[in-house]
MARTOR-442786 format. One record per residue: x, y, z of N, C-alpha, C in turn. Coordinates in nm, 4 decimals, always signed. Layout:
N
REC_n_east_n_north_n_up_ca_east_ca_north_ca_up_c_east_c_north_c_up
REC_X_Y_Z_X_Y_Z_X_Y_Z
...
***
This chain:
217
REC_n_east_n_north_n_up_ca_east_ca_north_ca_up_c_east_c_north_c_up
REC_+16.7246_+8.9027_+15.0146_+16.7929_+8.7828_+14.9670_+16.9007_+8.8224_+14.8672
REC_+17.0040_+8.7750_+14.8943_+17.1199_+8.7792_+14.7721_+17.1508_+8.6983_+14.6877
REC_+17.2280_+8.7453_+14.6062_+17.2533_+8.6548_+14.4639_+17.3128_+8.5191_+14.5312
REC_+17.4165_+8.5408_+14.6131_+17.4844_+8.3788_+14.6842_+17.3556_+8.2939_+14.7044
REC_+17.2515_+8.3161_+14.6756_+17.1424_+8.2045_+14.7554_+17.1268_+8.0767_+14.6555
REC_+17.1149_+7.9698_+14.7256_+17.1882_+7.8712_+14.6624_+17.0730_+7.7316_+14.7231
REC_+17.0111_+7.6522_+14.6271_+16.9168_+7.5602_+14.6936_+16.9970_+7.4507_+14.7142
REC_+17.0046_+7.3656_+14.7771_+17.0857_+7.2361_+14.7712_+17.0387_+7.1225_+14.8561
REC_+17.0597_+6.9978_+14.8008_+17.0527_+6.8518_+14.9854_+17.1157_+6.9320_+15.0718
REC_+17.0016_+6.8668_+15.1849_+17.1541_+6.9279_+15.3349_+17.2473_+6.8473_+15.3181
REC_+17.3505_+6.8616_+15.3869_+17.4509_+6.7808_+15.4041_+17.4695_+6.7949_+15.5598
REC_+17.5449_+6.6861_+15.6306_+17.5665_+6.6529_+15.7801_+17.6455_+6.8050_+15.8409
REC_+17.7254_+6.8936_+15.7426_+17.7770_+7.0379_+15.7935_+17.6411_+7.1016_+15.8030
REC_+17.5053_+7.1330_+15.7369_+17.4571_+7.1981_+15.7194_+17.3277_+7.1229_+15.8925
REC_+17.3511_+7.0428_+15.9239_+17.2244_+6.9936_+16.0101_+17.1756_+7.0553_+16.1023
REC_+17.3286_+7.1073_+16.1829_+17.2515_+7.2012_+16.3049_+17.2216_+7.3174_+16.2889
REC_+17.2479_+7.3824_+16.1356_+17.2170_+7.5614_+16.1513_+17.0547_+7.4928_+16.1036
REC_+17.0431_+7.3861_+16.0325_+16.9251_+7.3547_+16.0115_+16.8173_+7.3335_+16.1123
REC_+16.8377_+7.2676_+16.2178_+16.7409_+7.2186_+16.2981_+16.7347_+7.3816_+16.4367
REC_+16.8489_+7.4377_+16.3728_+16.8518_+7.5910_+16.4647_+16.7330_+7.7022_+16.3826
REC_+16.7171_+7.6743_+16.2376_+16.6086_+7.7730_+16.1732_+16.4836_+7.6725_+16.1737
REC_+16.4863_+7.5519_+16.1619_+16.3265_+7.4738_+16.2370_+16.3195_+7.5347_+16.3507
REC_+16.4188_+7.5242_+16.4726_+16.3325_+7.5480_+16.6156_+16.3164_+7.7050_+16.6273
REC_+16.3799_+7.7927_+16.5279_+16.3134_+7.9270_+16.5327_+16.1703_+7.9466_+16.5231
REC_+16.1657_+7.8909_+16.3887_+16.0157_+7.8947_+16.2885_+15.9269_+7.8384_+16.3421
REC_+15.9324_+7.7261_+16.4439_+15.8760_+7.6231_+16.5233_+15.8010_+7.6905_+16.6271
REC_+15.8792_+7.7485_+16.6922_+15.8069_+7.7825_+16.8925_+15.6785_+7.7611_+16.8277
REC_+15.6488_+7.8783_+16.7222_+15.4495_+7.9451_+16.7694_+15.3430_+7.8247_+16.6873
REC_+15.4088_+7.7238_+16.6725_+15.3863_+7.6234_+16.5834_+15.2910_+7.5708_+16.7052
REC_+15.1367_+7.5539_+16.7142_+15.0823_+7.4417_+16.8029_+15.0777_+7.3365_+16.8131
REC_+15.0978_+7.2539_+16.6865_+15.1424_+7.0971_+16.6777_+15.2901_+7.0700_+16.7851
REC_+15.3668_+7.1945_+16.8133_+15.5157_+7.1807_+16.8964_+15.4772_+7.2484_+17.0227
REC_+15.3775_+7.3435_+17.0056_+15.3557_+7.3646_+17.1477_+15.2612_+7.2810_+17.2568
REC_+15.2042_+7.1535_+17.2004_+15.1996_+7.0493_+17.2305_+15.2506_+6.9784_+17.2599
REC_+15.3561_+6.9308_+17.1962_+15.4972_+6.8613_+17.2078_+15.5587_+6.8925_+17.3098
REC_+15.5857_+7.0760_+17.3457_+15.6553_+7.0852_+17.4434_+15.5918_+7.2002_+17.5227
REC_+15.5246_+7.1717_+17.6154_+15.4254_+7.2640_+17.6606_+15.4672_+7.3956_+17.6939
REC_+15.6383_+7.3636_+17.7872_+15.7291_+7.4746_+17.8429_+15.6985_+7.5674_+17.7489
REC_+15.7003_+7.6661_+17.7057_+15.6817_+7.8132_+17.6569_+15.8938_+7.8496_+17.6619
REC_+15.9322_+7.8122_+17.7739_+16.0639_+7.8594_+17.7872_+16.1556_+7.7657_+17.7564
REC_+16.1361_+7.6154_+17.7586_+16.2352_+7.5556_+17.7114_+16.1948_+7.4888_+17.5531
REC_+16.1030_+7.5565_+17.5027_+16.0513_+7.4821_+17.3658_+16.1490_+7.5318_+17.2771
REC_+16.1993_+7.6342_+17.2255_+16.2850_+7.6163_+17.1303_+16.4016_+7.5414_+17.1851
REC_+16.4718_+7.5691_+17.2518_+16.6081_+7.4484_+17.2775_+16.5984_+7.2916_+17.2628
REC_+16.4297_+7.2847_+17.3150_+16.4375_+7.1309_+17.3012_+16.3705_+7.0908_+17.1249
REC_+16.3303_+7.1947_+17.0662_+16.2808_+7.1411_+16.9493_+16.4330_+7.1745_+16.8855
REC_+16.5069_+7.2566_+16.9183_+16.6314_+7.2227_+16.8179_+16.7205_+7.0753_+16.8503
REC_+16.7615_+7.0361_+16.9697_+16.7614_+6.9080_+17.0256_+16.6857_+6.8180_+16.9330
REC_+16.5224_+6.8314_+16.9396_+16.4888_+6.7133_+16.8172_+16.4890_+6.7091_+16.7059
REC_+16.4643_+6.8181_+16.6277_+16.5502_+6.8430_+16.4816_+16.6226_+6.7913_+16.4140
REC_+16.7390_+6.8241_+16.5154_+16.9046_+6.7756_+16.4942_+16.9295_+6.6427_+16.4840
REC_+16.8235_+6.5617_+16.5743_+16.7843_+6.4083_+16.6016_+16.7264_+6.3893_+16.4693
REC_+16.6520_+6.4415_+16.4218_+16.5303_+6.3818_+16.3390_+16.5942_+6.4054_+16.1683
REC_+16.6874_+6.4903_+16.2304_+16.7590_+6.5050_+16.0709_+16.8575_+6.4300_+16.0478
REC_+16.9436_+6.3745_+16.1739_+17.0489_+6.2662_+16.1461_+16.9984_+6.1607_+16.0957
REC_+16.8349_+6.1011_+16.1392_+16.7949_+6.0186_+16.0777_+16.7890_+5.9759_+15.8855
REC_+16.7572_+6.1420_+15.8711_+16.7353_+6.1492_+15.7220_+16.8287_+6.1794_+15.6229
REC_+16.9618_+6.2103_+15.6769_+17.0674_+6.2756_+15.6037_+17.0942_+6.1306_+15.4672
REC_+17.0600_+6.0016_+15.5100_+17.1353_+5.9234_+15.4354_+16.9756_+5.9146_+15.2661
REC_+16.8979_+5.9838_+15.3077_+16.7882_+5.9273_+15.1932_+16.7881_+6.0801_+15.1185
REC_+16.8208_+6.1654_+15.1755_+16.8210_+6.3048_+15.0459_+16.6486_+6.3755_+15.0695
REC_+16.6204_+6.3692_+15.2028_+16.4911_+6.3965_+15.1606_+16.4796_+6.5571_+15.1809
REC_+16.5667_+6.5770_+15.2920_+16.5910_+6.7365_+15.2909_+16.6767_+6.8305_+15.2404
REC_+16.6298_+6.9702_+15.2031_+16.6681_+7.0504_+15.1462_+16.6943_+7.2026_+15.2055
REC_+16.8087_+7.2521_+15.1635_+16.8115_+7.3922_+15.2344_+16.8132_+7.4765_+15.1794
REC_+16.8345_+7.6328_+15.2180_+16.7963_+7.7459_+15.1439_+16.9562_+7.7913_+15.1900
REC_+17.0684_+7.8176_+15.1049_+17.1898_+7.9164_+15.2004_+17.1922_+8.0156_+15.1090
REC_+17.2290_+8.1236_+15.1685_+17.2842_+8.2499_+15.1520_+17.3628_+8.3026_+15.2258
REC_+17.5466_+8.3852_+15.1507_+17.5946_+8.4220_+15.2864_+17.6631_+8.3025_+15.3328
REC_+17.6506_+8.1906_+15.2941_+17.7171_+8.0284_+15.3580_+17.6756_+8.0351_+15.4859
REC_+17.5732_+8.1072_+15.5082_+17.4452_+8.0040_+15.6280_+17.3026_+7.9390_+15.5408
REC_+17.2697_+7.8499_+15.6410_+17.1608_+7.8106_+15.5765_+17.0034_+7.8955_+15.6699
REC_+16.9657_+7.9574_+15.6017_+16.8236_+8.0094_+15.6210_+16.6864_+7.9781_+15.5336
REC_+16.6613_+7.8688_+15.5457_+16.5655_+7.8086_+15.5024_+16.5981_+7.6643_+15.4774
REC_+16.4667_+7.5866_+15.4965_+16.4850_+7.4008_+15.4780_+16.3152_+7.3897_+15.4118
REC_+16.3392_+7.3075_+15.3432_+16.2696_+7.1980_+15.3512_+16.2450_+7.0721_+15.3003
REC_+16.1917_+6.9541_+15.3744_+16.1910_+6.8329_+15.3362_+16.0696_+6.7966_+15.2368
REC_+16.0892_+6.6888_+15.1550_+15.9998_+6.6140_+15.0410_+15.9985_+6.4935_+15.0477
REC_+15.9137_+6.4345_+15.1269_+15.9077_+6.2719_+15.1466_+15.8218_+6.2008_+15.0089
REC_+15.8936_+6.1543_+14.9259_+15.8086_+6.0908_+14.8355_+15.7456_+5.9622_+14.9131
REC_+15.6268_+5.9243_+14.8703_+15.5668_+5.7864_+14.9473_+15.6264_+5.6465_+14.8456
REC_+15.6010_+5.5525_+14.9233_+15.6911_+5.4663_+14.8497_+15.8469_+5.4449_+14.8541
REC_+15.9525_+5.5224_+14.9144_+16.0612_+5.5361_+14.9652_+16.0697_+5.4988_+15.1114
REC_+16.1991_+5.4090_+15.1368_+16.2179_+5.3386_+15.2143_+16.2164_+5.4326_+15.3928
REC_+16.1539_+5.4236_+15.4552_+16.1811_+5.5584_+15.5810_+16.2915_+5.4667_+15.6774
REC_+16.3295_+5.5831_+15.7408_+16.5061_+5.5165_+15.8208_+16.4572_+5.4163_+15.9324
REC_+16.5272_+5.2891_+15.9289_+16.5025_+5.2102_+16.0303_+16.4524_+5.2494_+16.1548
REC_+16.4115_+5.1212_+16.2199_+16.3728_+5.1796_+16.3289_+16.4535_+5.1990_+16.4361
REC_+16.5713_+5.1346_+16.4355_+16.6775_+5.1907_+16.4958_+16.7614_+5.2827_+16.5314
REC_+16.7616_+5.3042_+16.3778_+16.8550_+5.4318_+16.3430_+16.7253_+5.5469_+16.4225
REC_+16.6571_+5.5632_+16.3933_+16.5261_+5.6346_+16.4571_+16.5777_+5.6374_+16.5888
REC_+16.5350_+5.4690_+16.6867_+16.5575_+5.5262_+16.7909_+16.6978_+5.5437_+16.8587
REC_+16.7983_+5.5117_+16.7881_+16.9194_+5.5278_+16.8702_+16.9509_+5.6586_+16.8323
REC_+16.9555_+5.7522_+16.7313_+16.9414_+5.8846_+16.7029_+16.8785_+6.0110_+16.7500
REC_+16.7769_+5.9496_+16.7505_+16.6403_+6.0184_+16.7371_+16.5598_+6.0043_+16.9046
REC_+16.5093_+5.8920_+16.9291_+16.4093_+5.9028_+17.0525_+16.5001_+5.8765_+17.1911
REC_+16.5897_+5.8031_+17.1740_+16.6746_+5.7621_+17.3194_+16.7444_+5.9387_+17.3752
REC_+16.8126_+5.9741_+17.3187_+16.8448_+6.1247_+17.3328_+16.7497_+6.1983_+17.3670
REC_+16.6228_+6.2146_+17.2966_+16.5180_+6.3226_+17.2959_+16.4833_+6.2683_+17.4104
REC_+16.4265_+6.1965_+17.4474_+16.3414_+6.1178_+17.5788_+16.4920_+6.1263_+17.6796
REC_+16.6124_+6.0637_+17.6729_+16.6656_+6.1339_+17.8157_+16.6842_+6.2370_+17.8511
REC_+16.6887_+6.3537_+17.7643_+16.6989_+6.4943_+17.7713_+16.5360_+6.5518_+17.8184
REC_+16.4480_+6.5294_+17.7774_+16.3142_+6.5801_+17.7811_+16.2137_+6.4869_+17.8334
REC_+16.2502_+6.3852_+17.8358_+16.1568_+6.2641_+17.9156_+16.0728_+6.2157_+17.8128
REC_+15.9913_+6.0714_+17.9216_+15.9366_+6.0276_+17.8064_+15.7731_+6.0438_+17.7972
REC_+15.7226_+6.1345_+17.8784_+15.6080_+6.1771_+17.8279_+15.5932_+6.2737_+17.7172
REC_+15.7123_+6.3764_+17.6849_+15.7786_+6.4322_+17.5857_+15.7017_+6.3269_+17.4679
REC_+15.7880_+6.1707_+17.4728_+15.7753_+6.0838_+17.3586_+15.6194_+6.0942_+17.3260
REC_+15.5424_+6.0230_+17.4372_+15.4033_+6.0134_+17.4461_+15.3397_+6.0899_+17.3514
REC_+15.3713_+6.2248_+17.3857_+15.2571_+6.3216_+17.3187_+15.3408_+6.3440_+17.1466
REC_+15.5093_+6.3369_+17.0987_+15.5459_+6.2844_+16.9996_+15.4384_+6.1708_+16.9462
REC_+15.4136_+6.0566_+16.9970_+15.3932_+5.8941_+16.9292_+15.2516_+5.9433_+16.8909
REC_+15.1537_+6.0340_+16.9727_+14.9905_+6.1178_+16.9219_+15.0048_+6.1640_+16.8092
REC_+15.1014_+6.2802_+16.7846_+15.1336_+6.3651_+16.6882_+15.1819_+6.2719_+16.5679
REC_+15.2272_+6.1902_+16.5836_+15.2925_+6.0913_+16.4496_+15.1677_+6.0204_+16.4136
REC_+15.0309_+5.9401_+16.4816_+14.9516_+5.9041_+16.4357_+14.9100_+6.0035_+16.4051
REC_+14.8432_+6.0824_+16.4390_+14.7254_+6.1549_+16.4196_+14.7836_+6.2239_+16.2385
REC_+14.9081_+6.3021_+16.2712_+14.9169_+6.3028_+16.1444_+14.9439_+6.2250_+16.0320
REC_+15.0017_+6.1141_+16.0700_+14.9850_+5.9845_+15.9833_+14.8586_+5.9288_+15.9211
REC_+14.7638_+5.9879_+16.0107_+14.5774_+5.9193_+15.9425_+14.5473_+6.0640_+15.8483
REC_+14.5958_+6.1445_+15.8477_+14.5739_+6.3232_+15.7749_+14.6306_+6.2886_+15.6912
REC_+14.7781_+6.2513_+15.6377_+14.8469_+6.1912_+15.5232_+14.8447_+6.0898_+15.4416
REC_+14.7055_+6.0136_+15.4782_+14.6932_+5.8898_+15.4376_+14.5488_+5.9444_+15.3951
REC_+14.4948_+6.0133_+15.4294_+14.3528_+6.0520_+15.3586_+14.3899_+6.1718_+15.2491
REC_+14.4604_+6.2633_+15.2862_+14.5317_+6.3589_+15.1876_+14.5749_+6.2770_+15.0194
REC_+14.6294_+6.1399_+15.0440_+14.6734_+6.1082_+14.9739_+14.5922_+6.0277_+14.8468
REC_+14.4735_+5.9394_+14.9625_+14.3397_+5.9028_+14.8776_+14.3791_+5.7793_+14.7739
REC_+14.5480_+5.7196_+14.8346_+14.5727_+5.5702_+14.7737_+14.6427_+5.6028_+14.6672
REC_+14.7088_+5.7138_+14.6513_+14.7956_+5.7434_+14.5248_+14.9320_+5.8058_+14.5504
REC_+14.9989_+5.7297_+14.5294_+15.1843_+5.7802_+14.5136_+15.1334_+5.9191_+14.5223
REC_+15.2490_+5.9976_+14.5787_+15.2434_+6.0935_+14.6598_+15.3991_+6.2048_+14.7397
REC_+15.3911_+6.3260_+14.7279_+15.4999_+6.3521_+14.7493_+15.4467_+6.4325_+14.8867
REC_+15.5374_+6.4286_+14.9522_+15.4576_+6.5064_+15.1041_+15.5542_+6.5864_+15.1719
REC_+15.5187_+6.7545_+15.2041_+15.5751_+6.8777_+15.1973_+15.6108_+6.8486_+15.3530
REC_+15.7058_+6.8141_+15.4240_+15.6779_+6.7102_+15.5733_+15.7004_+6.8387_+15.5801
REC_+15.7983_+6.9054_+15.5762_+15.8582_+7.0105_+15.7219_+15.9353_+7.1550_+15.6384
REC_+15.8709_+7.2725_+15.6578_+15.9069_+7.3524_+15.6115_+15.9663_+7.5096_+15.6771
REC_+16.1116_+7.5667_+15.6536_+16.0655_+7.6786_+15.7683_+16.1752_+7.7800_+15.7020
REC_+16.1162_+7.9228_+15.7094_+16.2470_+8.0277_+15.7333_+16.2707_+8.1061_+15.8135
REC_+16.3811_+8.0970_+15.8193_+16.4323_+8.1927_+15.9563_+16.3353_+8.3277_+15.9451
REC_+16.3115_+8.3627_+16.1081_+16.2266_+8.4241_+16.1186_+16.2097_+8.5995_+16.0475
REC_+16.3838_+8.6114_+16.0894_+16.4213_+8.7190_+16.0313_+16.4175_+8.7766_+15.8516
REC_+16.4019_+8.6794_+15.7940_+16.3776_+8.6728_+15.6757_+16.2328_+8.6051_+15.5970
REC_+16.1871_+8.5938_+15.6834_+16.0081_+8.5909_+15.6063_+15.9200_+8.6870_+15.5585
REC_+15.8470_+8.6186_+15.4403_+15.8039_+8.7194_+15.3377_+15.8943_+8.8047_+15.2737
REC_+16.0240_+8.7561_+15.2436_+16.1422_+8.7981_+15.1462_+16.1634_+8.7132_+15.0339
REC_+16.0536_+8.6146_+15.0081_+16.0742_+8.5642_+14.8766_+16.1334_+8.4188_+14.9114
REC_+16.2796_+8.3805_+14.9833_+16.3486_+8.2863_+15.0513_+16.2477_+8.1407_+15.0483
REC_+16.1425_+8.1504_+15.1069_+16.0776_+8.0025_+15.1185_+15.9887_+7.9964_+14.9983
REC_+15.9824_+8.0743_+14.9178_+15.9044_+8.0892_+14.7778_+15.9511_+8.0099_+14.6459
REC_+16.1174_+8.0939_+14.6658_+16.1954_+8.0322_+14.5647_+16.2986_+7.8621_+14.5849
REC_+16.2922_+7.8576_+14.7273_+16.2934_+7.6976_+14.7590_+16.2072_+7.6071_+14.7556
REC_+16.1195_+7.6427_+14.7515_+15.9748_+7.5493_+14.7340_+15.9848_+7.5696_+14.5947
REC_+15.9986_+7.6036_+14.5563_+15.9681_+7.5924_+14.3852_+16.0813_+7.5331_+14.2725
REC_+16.1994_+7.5726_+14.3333_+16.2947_+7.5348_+14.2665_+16.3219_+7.3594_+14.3555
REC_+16.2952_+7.3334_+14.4507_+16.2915_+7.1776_+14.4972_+16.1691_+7.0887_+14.4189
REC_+16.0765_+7.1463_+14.4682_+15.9543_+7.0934_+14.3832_+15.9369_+7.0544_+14.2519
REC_+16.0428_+7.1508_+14.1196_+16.0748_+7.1158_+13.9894_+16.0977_+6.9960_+14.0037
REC_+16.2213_+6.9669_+14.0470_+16.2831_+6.8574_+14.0917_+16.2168_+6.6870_+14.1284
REC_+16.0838_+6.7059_+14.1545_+16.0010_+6.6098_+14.2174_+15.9570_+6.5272_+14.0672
REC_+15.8598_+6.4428_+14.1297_+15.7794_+6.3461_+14.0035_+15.6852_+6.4471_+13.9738
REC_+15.6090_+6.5503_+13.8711_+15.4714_+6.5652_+13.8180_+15.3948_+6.5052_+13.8094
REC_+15.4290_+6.3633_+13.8697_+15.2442_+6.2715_+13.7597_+15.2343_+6.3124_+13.9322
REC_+15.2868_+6.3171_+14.0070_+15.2070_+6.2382_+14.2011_+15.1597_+6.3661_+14.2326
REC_+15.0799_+6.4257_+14.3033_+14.9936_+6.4790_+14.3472_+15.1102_+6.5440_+14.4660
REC_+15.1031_+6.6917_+14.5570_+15.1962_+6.6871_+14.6651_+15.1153_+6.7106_+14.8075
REC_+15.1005_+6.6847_+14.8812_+15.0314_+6.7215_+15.0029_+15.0907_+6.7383_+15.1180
REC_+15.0255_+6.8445_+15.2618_+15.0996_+6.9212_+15.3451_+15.0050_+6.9312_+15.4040
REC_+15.0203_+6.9615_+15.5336_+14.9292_+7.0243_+15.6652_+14.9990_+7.0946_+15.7031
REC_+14.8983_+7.2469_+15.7447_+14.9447_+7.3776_+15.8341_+14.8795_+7.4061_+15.9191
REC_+14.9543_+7.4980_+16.0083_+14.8210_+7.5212_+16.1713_+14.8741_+7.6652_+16.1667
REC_+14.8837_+7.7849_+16.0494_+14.9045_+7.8779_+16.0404_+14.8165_+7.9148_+15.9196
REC_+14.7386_+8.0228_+15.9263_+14.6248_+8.0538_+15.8213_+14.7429_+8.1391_+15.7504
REC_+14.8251_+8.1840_+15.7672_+14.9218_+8.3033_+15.6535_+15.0052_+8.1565_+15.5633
REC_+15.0235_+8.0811_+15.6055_+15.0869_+7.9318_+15.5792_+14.9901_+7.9324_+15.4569
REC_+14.8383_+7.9023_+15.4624_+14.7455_+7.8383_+15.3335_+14.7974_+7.9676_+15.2570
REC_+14.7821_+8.0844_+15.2866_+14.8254_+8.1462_+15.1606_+14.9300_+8.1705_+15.0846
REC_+15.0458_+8.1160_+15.1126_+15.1549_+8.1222_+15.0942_+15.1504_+7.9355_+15.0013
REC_+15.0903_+7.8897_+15.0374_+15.1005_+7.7497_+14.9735_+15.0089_+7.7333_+14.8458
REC_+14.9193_+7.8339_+14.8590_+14.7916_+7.8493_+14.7448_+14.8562_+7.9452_+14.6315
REC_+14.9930_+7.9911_+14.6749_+15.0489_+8.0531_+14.5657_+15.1335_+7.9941_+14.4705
REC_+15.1473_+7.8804_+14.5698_+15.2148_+7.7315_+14.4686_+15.1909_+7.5695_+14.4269
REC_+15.0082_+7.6134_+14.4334_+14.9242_+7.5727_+14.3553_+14.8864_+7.4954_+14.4547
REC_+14.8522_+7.4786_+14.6003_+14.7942_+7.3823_+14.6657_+14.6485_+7.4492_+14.6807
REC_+14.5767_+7.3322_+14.7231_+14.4340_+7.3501_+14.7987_+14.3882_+7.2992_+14.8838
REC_+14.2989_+7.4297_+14.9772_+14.2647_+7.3743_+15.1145_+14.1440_+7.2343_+15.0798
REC_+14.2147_+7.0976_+15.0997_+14.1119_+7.0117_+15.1091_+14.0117_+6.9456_+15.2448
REC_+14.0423_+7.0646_+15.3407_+13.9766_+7.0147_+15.4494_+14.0334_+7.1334_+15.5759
REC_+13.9035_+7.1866_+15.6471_+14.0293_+7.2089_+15.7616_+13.9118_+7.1811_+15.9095
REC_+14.0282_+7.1175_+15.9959_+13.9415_+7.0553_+16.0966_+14.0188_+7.1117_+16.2826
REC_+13.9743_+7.0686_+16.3316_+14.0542_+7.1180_+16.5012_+14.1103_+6.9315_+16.5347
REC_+14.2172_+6.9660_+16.5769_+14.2827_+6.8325_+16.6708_+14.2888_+6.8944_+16.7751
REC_+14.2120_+6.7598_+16.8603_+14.2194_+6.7655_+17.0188_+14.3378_+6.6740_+17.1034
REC_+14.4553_+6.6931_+17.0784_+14.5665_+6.6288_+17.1593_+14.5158_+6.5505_+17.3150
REC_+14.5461_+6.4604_+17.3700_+14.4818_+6.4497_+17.5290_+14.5737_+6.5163_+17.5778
REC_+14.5351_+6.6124_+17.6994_+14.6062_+6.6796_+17.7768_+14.6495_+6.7759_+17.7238
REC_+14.6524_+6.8283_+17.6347_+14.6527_+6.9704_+17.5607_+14.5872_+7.0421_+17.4898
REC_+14.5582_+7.1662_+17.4406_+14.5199_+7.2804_+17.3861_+14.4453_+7.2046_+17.2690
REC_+14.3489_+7.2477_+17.2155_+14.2704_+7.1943_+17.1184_+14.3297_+7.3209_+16.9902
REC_+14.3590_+7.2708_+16.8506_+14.4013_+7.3876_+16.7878_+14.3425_+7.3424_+16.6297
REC_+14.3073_+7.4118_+16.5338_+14.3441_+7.4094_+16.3795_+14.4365_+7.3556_+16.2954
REC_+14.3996_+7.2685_+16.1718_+14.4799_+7.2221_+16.0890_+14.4334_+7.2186_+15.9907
REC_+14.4927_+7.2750_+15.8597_+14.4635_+7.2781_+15.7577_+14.5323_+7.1629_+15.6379
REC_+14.4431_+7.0881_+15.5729_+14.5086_+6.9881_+15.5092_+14.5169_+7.0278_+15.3658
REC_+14.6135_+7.0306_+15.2486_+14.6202_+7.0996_+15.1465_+14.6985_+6.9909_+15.0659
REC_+14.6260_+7.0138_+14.9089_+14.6916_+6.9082_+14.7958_+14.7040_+6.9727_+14.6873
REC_+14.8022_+6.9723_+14.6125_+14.8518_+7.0063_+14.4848_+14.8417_+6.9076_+14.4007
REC_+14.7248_+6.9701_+14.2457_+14.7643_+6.7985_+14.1658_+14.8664_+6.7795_+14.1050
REC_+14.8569_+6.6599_+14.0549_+14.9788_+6.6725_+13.9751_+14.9793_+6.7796_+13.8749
REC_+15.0942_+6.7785_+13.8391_+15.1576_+6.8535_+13.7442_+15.0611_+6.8535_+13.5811
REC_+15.0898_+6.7478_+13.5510_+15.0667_+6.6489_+13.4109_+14.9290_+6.7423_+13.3766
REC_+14.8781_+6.6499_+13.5158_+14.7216_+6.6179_+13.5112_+14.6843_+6.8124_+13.4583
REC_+14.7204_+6.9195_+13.5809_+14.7089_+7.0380_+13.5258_+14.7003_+7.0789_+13.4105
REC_+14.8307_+7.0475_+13.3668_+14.8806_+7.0661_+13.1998_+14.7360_+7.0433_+13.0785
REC_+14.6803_+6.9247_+13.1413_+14.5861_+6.8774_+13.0453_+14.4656_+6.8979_+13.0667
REC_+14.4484_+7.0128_+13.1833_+14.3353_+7.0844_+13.1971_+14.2856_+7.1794_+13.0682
REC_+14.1360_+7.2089_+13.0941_+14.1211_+7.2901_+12.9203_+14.1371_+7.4639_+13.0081
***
């Protein structure tokens, strides 16, 4: 990593090198190899939804990138709860009408599983309390375990509320340790059975607040 490395909001220039280092970091991801069973067309089409899923968010600030070099190699997003999420329009005229004519709409199907299922994981993670939530995190592949997603997570995270608690799910065991180095804990880990696909691991993890730490003895 070099000194140019620079944390910042994405901005609408920065979207597609963005949703190009998600669908890197993505393929071996099983929550996406669900999504897109192909083995050969899964990264192209997860950069395709990315790119979708980030036009949605460009107008609320929720994502963040890592550049160095004036590329961006590293993202990630911070959904505080309680903040307004992008219409449902903007969603689907962005977001699902594109993805579904390009990839179809059983594509969507096994999407609309993956949005509940982790929607009931984020809602128990959270336990009824304002809440900041680690949605989507990734670095280019070529640069992992160089520090890069260490010092963006940390320097974004300053940035957040301390009193709210932060919570995240991973389906990568090198993932919990990398998150336990910035103070989360495994609060659960269970298998999701998708219909029609691969049964796999998920680990659910919460950071307390800040405050609350502080005033630990």
């Amino acid at each position: 990593m070099h000194q140019s490395f620079e944390a910042r909001t994405m901005t609408e220039r920065d979207r597609v090198a963005t949703a190009e280092v998600l669908a890197k970091a993505m393929v071996i991801d099983a929550a996406y190899g669900y999504l897109i069973p192909d083995p050969e067309k899964r990264e192209g089409a997860l950069r395709d939804f990315f790119a979708g899923h980030l036009r949605t968010q460009l107008a609320h600030h929720f994502t963040f990138v890592g550049v160095d070099d004036g590329g961006v190699v590293a993202t990630v997003t911070l959904r505080r709860s309680g903040l307004v999420d992008p219409s449902l329009w903007t969603t689907i005229r962005h977001g699902l009408i594109p993805f579904a004519s390009a990839h179809g709409w059983a594509t969507v199907r096994r999407l609309f599983w993956l949005k509940g299922a982790y929607d009931e994981l984020e809602a128990r993670l959270a336990g009824g309390e304002p809440y900041t939530h680690v949605h989507m995190m990734a670095v280019a592949p070529e640069l992992q375990g160089r520090g890069v997603g260490s010092r963006l997570l940390a320097e974004r995270m300053s940035w957040m509320d301390g009193r709210r608690p932060a919570i995240l799910t991973t389906h990568l065991e090198q993932n919990v340790v990398f998150y336990e180095r910035h103070g989360f804990e495994v609060l659960s880990e269970e298998t999701l059975r998708p219909p029609g696909g691969a049964a796999y691991r998920v680990w659910s993890m919460r950071r307390p607040a800040q405050e609350r730490l502080r005033r630990s003895p």
